[in-house]
ZADRENLO-969076 format. One record per residue (C-alpha): x, y negated, z; residue number from 0. Coordinates in steps of 0.001 Angstrom, whole numbers, always signed. Example, Ala and Ser with C-alpha at 12.3 -4.5 7.8 and 13.67 -1.06 7.14 Angstrom:
BEGIN
(atom (+12300,+4500,+7800),0)
(atom (+13670,+1060,+7140),1)
This chain:
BEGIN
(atom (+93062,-106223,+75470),0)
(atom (+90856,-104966,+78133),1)
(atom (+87036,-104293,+76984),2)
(atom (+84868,-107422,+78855),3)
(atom (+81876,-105409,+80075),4)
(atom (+80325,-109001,+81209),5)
(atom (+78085,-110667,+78237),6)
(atom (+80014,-113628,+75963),7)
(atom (+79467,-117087,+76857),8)
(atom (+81767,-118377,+73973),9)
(atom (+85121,-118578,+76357),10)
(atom (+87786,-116323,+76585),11)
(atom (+87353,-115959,+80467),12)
(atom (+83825,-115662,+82669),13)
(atom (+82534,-118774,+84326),14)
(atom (+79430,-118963,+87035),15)
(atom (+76049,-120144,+85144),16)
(atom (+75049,-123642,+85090),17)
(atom (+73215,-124919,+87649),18)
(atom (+69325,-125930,+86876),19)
(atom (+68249,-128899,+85450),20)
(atom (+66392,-131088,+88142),21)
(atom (+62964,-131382,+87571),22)
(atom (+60987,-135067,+87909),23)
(atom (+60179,-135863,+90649),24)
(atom (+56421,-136188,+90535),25)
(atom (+56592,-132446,+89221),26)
(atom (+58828,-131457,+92215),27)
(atom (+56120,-132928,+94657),28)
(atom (+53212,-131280,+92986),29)
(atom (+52516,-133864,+90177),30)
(atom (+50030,-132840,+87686),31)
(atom (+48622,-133764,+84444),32)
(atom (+45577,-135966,+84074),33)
(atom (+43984,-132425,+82925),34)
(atom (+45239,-130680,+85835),35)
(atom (+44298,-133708,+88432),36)
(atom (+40554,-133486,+87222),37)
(atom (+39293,-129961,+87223),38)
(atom (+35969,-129241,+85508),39)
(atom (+33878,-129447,+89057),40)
(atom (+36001,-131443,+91734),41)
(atom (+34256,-135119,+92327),42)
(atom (+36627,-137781,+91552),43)
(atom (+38783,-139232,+94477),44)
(atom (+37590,-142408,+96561),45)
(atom (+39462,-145346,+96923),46)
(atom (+40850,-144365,+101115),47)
(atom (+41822,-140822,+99255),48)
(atom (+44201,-142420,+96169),49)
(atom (+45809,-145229,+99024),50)
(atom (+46722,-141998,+101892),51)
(atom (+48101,-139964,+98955),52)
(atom (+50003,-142628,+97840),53)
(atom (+50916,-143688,+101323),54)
(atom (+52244,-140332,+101860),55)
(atom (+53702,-139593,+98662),56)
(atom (+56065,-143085,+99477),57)
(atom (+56932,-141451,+103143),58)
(atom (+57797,-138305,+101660),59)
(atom (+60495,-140229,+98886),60)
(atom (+61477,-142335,+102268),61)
(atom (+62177,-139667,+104756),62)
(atom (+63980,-142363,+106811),63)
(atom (+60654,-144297,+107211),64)
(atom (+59959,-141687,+109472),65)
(atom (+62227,-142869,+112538),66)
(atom (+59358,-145685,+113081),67)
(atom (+56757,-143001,+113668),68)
(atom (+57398,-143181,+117463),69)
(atom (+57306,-147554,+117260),70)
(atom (+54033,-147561,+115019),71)
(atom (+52590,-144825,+117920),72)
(atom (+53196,-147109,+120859),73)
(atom (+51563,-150292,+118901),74)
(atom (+48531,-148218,+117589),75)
(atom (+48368,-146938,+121542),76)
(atom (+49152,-150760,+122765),77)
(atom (+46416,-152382,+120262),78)
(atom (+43716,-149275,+121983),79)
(atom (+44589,-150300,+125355),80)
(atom (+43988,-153921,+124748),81)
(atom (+40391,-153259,+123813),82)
(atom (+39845,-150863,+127372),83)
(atom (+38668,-152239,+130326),84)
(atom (+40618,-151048,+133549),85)
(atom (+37354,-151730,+136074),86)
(atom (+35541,-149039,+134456),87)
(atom (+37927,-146391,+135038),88)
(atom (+36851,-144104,+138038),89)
(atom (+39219,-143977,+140752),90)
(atom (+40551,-140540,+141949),91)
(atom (+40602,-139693,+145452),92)
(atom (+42611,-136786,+147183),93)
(atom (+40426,-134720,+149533),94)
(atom (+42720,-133836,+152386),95)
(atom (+42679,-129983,+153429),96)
(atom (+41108,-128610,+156663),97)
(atom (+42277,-128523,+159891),98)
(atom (+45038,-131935,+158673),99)
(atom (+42421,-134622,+160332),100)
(atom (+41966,-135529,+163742),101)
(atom (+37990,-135357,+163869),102)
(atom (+37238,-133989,+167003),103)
(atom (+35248,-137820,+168585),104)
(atom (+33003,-137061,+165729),105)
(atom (+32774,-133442,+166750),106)
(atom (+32045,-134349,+170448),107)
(atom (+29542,-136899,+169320),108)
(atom (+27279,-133987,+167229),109)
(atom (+27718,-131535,+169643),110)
(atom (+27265,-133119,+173000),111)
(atom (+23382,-133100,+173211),112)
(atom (+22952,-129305,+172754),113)
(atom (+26226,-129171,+175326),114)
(atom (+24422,-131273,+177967),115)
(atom (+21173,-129517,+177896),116)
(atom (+22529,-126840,+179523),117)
(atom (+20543,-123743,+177415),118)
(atom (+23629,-121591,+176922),119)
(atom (+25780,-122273,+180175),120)
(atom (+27245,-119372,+182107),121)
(atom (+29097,-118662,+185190),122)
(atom (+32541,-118483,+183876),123)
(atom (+34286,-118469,+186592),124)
(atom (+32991,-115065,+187518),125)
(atom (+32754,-113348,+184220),126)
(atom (+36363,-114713,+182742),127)
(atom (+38563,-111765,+183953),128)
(atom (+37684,-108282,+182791),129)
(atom (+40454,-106624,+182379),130)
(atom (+41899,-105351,+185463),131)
(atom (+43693,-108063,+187495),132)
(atom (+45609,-106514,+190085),133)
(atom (+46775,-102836,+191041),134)
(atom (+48236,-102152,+187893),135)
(atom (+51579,-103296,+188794),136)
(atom (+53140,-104606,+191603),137)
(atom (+56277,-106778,+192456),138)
(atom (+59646,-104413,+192518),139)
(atom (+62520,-106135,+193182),140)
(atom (+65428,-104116,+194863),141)
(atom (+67772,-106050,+196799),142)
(atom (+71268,-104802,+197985),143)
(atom (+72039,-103851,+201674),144)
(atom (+76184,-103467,+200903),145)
(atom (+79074,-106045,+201153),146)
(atom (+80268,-107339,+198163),147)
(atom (+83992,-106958,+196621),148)
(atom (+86724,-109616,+196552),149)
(atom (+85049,-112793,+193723),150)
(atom (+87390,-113119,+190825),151)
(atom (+86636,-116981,+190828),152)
(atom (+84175,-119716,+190909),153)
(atom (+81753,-120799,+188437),154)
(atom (+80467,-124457,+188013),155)
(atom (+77410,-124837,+185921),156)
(atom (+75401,-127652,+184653),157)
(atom (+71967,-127294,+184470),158)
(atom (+70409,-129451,+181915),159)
(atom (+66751,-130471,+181149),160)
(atom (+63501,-130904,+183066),161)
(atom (+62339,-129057,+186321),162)
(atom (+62125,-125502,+184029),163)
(atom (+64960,-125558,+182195),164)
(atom (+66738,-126418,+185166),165)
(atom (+65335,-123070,+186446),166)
(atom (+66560,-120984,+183593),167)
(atom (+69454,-122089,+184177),168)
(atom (+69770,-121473,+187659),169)
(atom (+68543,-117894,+187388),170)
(atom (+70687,-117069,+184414),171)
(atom (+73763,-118756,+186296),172)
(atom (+72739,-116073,+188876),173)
(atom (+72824,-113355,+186738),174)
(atom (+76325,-113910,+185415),175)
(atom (+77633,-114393,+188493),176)
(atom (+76627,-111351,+190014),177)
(atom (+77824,-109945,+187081),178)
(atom (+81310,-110937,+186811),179)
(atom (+81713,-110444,+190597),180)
(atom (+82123,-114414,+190870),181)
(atom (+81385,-117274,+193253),182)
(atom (+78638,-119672,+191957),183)
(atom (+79145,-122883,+192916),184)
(atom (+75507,-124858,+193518),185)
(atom (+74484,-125744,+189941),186)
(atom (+74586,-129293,+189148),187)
(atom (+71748,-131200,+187803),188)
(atom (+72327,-132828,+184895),189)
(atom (+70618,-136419,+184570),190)
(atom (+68788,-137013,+181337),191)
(atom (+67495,-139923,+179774),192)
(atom (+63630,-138533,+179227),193)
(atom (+63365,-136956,+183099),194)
(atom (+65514,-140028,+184721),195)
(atom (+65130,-137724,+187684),196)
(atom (+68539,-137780,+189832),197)
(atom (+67187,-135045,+192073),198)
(atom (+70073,-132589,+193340),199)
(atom (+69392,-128546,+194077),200)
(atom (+68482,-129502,+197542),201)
(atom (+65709,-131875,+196552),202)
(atom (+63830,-129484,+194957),203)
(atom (+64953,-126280,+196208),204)
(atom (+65299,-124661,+199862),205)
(atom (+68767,-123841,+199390),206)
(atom (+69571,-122157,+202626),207)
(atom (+66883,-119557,+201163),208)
(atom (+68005,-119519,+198523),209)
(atom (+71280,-118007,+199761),210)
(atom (+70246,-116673,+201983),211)
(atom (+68261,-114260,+200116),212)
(atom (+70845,-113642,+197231),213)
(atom (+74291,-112997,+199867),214)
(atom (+74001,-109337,+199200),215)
(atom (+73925,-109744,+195286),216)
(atom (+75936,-112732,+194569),217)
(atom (+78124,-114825,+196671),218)
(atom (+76484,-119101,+196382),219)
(atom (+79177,-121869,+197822),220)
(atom (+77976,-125546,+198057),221)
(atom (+81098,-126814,+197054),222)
(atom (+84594,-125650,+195851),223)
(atom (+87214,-124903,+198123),224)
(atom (+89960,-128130,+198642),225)
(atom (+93432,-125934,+197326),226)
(atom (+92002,-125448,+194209),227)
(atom (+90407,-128924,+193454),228)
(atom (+93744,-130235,+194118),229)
(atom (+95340,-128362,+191418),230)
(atom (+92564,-130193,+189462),231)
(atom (+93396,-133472,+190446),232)
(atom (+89911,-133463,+192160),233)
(atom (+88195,-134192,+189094),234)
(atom (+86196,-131294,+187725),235)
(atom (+86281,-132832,+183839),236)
(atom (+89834,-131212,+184459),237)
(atom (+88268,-127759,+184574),238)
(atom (+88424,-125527,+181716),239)
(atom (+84659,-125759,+179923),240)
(atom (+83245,-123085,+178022),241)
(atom (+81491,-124042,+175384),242)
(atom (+78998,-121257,+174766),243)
(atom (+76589,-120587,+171872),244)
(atom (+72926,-120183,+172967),245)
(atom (+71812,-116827,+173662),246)
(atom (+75021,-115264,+174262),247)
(atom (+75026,-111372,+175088),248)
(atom (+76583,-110492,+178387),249)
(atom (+79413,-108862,+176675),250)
(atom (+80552,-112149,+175505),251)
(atom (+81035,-113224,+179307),252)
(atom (+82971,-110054,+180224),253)
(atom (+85149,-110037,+177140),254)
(atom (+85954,-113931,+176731),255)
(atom (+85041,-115719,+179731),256)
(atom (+85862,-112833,+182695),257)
(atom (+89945,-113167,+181532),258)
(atom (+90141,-116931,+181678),259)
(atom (+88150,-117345,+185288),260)
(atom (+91054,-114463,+186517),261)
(atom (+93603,-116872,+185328),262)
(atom (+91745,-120019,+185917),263)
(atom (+89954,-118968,+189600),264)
(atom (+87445,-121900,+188267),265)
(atom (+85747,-122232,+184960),266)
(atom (+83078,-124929,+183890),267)
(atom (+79928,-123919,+181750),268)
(atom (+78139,-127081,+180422),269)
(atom (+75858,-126992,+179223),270)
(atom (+74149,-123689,+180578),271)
(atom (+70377,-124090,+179657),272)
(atom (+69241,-120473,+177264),273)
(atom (+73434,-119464,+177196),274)
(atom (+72358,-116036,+178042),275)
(atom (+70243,-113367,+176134),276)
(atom (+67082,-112185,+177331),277)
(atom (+68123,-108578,+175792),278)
(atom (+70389,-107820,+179159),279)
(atom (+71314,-104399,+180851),280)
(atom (+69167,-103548,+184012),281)
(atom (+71865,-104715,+186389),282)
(atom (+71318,-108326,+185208),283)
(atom (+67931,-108330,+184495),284)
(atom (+67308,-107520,+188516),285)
(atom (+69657,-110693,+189182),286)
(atom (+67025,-112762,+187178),287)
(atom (+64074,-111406,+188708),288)
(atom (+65626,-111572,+192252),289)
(atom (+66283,-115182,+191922),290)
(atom (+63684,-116478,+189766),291)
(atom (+60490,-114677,+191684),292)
(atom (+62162,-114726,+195151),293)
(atom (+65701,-116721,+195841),294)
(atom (+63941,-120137,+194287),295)
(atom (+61430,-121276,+197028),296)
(atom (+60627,-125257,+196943),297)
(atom (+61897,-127390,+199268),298)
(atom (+59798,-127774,+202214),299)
(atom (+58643,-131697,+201142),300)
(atom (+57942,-130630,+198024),301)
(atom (+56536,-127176,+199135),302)
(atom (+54410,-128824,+201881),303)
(atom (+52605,-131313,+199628),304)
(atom (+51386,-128882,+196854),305)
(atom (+49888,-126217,+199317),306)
(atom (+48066,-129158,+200657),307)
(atom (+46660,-130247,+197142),308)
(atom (+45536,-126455,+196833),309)
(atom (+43923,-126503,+199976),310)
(atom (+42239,-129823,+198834),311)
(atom (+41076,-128471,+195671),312)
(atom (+39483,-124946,+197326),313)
(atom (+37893,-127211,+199197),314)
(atom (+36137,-129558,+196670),315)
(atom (+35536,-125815,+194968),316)
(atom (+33180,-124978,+197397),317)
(atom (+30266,-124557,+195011),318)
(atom (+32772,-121699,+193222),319)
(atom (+33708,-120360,+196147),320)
(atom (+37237,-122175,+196282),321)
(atom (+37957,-121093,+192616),322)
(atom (+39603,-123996,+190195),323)
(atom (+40715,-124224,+186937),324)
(atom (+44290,-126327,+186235),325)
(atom (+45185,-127401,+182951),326)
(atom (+48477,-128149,+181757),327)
(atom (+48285,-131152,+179793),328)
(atom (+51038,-132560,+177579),329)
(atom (+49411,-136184,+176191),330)
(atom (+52074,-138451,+177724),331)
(atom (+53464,-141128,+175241),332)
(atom (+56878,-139013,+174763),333)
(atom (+55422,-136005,+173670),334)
(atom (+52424,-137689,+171088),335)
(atom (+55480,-139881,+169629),336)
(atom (+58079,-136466,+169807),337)
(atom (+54712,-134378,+167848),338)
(atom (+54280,-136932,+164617),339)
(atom (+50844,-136782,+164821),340)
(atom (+47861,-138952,+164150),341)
(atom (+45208,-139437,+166342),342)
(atom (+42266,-142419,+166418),343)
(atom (+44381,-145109,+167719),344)
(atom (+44738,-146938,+164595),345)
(atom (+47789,-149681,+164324),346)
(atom (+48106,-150223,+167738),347)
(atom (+48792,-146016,+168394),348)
(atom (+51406,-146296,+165323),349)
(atom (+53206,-149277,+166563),350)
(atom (+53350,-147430,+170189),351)
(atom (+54596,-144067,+168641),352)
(atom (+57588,-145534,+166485),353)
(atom (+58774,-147954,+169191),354)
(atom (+58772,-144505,+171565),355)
(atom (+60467,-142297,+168886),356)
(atom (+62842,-145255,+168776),357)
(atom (+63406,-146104,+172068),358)
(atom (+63902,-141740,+173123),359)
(atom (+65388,-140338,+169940),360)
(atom (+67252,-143443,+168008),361)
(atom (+66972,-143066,+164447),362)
(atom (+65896,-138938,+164001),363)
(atom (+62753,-139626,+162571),364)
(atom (+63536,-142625,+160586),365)
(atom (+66900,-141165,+159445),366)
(atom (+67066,-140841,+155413),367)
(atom (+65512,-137646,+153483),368)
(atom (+63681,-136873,+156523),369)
(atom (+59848,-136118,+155416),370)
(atom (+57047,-136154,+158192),371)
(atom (+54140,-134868,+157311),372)
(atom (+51518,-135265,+160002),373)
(atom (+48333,-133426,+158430),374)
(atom (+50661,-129521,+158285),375)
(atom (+51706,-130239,+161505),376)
(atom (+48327,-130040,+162929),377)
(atom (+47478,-127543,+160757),378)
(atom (+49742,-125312,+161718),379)
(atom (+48666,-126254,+165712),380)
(atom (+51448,-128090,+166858),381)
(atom (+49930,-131179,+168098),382)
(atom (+49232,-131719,+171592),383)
(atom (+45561,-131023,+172336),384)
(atom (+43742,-134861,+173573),385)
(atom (+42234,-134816,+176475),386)
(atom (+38684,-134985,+174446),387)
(atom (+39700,-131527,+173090),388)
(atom (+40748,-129451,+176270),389)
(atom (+37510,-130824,+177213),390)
(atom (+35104,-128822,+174523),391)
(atom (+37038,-125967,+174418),392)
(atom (+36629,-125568,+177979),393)
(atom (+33075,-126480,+177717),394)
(atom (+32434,-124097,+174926),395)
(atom (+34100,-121095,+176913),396)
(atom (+31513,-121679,+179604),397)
(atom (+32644,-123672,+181854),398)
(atom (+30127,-126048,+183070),399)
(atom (+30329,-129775,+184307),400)
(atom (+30217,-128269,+188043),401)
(atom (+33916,-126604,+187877),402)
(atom (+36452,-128292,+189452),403)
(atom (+39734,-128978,+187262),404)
(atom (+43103,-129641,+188273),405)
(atom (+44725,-132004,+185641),406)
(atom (+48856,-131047,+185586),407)
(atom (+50358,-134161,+183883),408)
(atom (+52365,-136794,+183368),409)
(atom (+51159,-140133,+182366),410)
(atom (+48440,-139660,+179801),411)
(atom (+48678,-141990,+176884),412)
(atom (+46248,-144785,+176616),413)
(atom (+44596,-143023,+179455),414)
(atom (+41591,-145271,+179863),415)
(atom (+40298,-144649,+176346),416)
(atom (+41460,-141008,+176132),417)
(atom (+40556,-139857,+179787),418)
(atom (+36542,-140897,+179133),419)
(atom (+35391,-137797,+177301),420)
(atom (+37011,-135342,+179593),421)
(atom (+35422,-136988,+182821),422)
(atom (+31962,-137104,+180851),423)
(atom (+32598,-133123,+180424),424)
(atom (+33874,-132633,+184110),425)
(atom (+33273,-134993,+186894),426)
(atom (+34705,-132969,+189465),427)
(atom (+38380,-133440,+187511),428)
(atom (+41264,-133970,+189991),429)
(atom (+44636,-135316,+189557),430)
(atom (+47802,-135574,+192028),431)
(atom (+47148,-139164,+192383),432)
(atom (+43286,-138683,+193205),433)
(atom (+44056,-135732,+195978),434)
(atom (+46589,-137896,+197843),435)
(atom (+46595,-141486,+199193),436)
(atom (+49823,-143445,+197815),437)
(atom (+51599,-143068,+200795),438)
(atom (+51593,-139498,+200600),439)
(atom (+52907,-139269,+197354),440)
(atom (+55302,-141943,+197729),441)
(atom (+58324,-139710,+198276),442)
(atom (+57911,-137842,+195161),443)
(atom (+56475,-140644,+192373),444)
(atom (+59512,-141874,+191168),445)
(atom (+60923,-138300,+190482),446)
(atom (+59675,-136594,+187473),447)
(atom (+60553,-133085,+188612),448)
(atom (+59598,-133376,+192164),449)
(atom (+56031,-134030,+190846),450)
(atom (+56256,-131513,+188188),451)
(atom (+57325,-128868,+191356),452)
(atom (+53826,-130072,+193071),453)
(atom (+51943,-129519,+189531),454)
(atom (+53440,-126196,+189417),455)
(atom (+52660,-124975,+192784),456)
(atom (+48833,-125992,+192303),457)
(atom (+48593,-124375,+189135),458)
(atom (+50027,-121409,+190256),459)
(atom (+46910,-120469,+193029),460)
(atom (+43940,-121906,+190181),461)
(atom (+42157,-118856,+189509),462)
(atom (+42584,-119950,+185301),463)
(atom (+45580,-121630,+184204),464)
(atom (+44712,-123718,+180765),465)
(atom (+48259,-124161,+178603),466)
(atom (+47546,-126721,+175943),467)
(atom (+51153,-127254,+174643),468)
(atom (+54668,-125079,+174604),469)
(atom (+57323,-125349,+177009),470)
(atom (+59337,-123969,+180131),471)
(atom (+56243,-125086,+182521),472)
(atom (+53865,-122657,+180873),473)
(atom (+56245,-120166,+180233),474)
(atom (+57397,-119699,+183933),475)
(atom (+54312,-119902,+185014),476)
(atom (+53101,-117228,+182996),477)
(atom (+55619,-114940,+184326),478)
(atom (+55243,-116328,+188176),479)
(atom (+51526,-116076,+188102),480)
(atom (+52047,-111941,+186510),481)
(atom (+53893,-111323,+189252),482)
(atom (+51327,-112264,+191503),483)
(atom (+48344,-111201,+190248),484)
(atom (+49304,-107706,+189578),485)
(atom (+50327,-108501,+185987),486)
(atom (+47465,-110594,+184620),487)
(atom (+48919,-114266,+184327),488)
(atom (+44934,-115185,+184299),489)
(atom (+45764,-117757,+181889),490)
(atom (+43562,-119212,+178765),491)
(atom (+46145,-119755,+175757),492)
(atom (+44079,-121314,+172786),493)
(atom (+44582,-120886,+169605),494)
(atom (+45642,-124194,+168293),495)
(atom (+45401,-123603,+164498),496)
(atom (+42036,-122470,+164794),497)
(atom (+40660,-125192,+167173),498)
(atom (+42590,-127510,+164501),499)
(atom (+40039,-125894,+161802),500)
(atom (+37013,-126198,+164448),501)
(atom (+37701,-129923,+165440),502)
(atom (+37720,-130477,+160973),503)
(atom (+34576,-129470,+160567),504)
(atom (+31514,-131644,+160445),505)
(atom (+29089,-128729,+159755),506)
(atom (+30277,-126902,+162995),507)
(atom (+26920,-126404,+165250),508)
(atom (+26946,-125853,+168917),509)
(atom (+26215,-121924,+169162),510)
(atom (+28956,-121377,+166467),511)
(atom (+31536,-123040,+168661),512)
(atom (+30752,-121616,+171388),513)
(atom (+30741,-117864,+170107),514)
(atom (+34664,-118781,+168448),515)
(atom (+35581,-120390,+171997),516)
(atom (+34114,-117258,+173960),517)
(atom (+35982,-115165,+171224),518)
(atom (+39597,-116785,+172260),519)
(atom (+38666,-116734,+176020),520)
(atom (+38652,-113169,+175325),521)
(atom (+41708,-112722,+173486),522)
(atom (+43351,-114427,+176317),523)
(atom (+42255,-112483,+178710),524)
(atom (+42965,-108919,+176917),525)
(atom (+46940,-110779,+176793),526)
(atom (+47142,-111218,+180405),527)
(atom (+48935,-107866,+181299),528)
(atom (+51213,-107583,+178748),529)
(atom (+54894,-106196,+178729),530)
(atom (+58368,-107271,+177679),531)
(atom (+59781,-106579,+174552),532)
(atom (+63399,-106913,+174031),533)
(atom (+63780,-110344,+173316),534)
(atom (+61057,-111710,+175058),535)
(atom (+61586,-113854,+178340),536)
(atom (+61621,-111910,+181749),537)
(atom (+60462,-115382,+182952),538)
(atom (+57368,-115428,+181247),539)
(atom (+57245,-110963,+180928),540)
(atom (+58074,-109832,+184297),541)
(atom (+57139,-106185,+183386),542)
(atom (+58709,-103818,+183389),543)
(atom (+62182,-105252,+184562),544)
(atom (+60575,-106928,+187519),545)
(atom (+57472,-104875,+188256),546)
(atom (+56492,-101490,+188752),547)
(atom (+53331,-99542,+187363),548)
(atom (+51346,-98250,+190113),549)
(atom (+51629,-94527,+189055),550)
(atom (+55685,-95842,+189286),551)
(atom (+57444,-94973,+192738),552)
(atom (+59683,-97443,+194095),553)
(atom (+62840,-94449,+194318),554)
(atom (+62851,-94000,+190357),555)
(atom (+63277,-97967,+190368),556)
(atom (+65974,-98255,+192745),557)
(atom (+68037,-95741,+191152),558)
(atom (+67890,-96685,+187853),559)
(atom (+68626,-100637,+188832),560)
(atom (+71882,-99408,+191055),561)
């Protein structure tokens, strides 16, 4: 028999030890002896004491009791809340952040005494323009003298938009023309819903110049030729249309549209409005400056009209020796309602801006997850300026209440109540429709881009262009007013999320708005000459591509644009 080196429990065989005898319960949950429960020195329990202990000595034998914590909670919370009275609680209002309220009639209001009284006016006019205006660069534009080859086809293009966009697409249509060695046909208008202006080229454009002055470059047809619309049944929706992603390179035109207008003879590009990349070679970049800064003249209505409204307003200049200001102004009902911002019109301006959005742009800005939120986007200067506003911040730039202002715009909304202040500021303000008796503008009034064409020819001989708002008319006319004044568009571009800050605050006094205003007059001026970058518009950045430096001779140019 093996020796058991484990100790004898009375059995043959080892078993595990017995398990320990449970205690009682009060000793397992710390019950003591009368002796132990009254030490020599501890005072005697109170009455609250004994009933908690015992309270909690019956929870802890009923763990379960504790699922009706959470119940006995609410109805100890309830019964407090019964005995509170609501009215006393303070109400907690949200302070909205800087720059996200329209303020500016309470702006005008503080500042307008210390404006009027005339202590800190200056001669603006004169002192606006330091940095050199002309004689830095000048226009270089090299036409051809040869024939042109055989055209490999005929391109149709529609160009959609307003009066601008219509002119990008022109010029760009241009541009690939001459660059695929094709026909262009006359682009088409397109008619939109907003413009509802059923101009053609012709209307707008002298397009015999316009020809005329591109027949060396790039070959321009008024219509296509009858053998191939037959093949086409006469119906041009029967034309192959390119569908073309917005800011295509040239490449893409060479490698996927060049092989189908060889097969085709005719292709269709609709629409055509930014299809083409501002980064271009040299060859088409000259095709966009030829046609944009000399092939596009007005037509001669159109042309006639505006020089007379410049002649008008050098004339009620006099006092600034026929110098104006224009100001491109962008408060028509469309573009407040298109913006999402809140100005002082209360109810009635709310019920006017979602019956707009409505009527122009069904259900975008009602449609479901879409969040507006009106006091970032003035913040971050994307609301149209009012009419109150281009007002002091021409005021606080020094321009006095003798300059003469051309007003570029549409129809301003809720014009008699927004119109006031600016009239107040400058009584010698001038509109289309205050220049001309209704008979003379007639012809044009029921044609939104005719009467932007006048606006634009006006604005382009003011001495200072004001933009207020983004767009294709500011943008051209950037670029057409560089090219000539020897580079310097002479235009004031404010700084809209600063003004926003400005117009926000009530402690603002009239010397400190008037040093940040002469600050961004300034800025704008040391912006006038500036030059292209590679994907910057040659429409608004004529230089280089379109210009040459002084110091530049017109031989280097020519070679290096053949």
């Amino acid at each position: 028999m093996a020796y058991n080196r484990l100790p004898s429990s009375g059995h043959n065989s080892p078993s595990p030890p017995q398990s320990p005898l449970r205690s009682p319960t009060r000793l397992r949950h710390g019950g003591r002896s009368k002796a132990a429960r009254f030490t020599p020195g501890q005072p005697p329990r109170t009455l609250a004491q004994r009933l908690a202990g015992a309270l909690l000595a019956a929870l802890l034998r009923r763990q379960g009791i504790f699922l009706f914590a959470p119940l006995l909670y609410i109805s100890g919370m309830l019964f407090y809340m019964g005995t509170v009275s609501f009215d006393v609680v303070p109400v907690i209002t949200h302070r909205r952040a800087p720059g996200t309220v329209y303020r500016s009639p309470q702006i005008y209001a503080k500042l307008r005494p210390e404006m009027d009284s005339g202590n800190l006016s200056t001669d603006a006019m004169l002192t606006i323009w330091k940095h050199p205006k002309g004689g830095e660069w000048r226009p270089c534009i090299n036409k051809s003298s040869g024939g042109l080859p055989e055209s490999n086809g005929y391109i149709y293009v529609e160009a959609n938009g307003g009066l601008n966009q219509q002119r990008t697409s022109i010029c760009n249509a241009v541009a690939v023309a001459g660059y695929l060695n094709a026909t262009l046909v006359i682009p088409n208008f397109h008619y939109h819903s907003i413009w509802r202006d059923p101009s053609k080229f012709k209307d707008i454009y002298d397009e015999d110049y316009f020809v005329s002055t591109l027949k060396n470059d790039v070959r321009i047809v008024d219509q296509i030729p009858e053998y191939i619309m037959e093949r086409f049944d006469h119906n041009m929706s029967n034309v192959y249309n390119f569908r073309i992603k917005a800011w295509s390179p040239i490449q893409y035109y060479k490698d996927t549209v060049l092989p189908k207008l060889l097969e085709e003879k005719i292709i269709r590009i609709s629409p055509f409005a930014n299809r083409l990349s501002f980064d271009a070679p040299p060859t088409v970049q000259r095709l966009r400056c030829l046609a944009n800064y000399e092939a596009l003249r007005f037509s001669d209505p159109v042309l006639t009209m505006g020089e007379a409204l410049v002649s008008r307003m050098k004339e009620r200049s006099a006092n600034n020796s026929g110098k104006y200001v224009s100001v491109h102004l962008r408060f028509e009902e469309d573009m407040v309602a298109f913006s999402c911002c809140i100005f002082d019109g209360g109810d009635k301006e709310k019920n006017d801006m979602d019956a707009a959005r409505e009527r122009g742009w069904k259900g975008k800005f009602t449609k479901r997850g879409r969040v507006i939120r009106p006091g970032a986007i003035r913040l971050n200067g994307k609301c149209p300026l009012t009419p109150l506003e281009v007002g002091l911040m021409l005021r606080g730039m020094g321009f006095d209440k003798n300059t003469s202002i051309y007003l570029a715009s549409g129809k301003i909304y809720d014009a008699e109540r927004n119109m006031d202040p600016l009239l107040e500021m400058f009584p010698l303000l001038q509109t289309k429709d205050m220049l001309t008796s209704p008979e003379e503008l007639a012809p044009f009034k029921n044609y939104s881009s005719r009467m932007a064409a006048i606006d634009y020819t006006v604005c382009l001989h003011s001495e200072v262009f004001v933009t207020t708002q983004g767009g294709n008319f500011p943008h051209f006319l950037l670029g057409h007013r560089r090219h000539l004044y020897g580079g310097h568009s002479q235009t004031i571009r404010p700084d809209k999320r600063k003004l926003a800050l400005l117009f926000d605050n009530p402690n603002i006094g009239w010397k400190s708005f008037r040093r940040h205003m002469l600050n961004m007059r300034a800025h704008s001026d040391s912006k006038g000459i500036e030059l292209k970058r590679p994907n910057d518009s040659i429409y608004s950045f004529p230089c280089p591509d379109c210009m040459c430096h002084v110091n530049e001779s017109k031989d280097s140019r020519s070679s290096s644009a053949t």
